[in-house]
Steps between C-alpha positions, in 0.01 A plus 500: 500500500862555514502706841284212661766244402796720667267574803451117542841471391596736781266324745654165450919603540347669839334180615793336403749688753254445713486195490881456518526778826244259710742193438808713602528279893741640773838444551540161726574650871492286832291590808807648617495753180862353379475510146579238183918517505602473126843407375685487170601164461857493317509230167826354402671494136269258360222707657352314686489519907631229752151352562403514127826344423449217759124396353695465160808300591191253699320453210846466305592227720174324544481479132861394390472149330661209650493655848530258795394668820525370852194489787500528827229432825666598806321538839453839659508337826812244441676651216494123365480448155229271490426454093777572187428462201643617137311732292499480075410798388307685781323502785094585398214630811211363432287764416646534171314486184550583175071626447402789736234373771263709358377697190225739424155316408321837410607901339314721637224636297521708191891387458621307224818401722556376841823659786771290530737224287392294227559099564383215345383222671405184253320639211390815624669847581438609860608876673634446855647826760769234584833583417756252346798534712819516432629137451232456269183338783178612648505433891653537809680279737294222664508260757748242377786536236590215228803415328656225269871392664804375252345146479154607344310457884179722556499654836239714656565651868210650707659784723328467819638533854763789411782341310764682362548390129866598332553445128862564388678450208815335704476226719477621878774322743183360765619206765192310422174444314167338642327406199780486158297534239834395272541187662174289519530231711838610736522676813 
């Protein structure tokens, strides 16, 4: 009995590299044959790299309490500012959420647990592939963006008809505003 348990011992390591050789894929190479350049990217004293240290300083800023923020519409065909408005807080896309869109209704058979991330949604715990991102939602950026200004105002913004939208934490010197979000009622 013993030798027939190494043999199938034996048997089942070989499948295994097997297995693992026919996943090995190629090296990525254009039609041309130019090959996947690699580089080493260099990481500062706090370790991290200039593009790692950006995302963190964003989400830094976009979280700091009391932060007043200021928006901008301008044309891409005048270079008029055509809406302003002041920003509490930050400025949110609307495909934001804080549930993933979707979650796992079945495990596949013969498994007592499901892939993914454990959520719960009302009463019950749910699995979802979705992965919370960094500042803490499911989502990506939609079709229109929302924001509260310094005066408690909801505002919602569809971005249609290619606008360029600038949010700063300065005021911007512009020569004129269409639409002043600040000052209801005045030109």
């Amino acid at each position: 009995m013993p030798k027939a348990f190494l043999v199938l011992a034996i048997f089942g390591v070989s499948l295994l590299n097997m297995a693992e050789d026919s996943c090995d894929s190629p090296k990525p190479q254009s039609a041309s044959g130019v090959s996947k350049a690699e580089v080493k990217v260099p990481i500062g004293a706090d370790g991290l790299t200039a593009e790692q240290r950006n995302v963190k300083e964003r989400l830094l800023e976009d979280n700091k309490p009391g932060a007043i923020k200021h928006l901008y519409v301008i044309s891409p065909y005048s270079g008029q500012v055509i809406l302003y408005s002041t920003v509490k807080g930050k400025v949110t896309s609307g495909g934001k959420r804080l549930t993933p869109t979707s979650v796992v209704t079945s495990c596949p058979e013969n498994s007592n647990r499901c892939q993914g991330f454990l959520v719960s949604m009302g009463d019950r715990d749910q699995v979802t592939n979705e992965v919370l991102q960094d500042d803490g939602t499911y989502g990506s950026s939609g079709e229109y963006l929302y924001w509260w200004d310094v005066r408690g105002a909801y505002h919602q913004h569809y971005l249609t008809g290619g606008q360029i939208i600038t949010i700063s934490d300065q005021p911007l010197p512009v020569k004129s505003v269409t639409i002043n979000i600040e000052n209801p009622g005045k030109e």
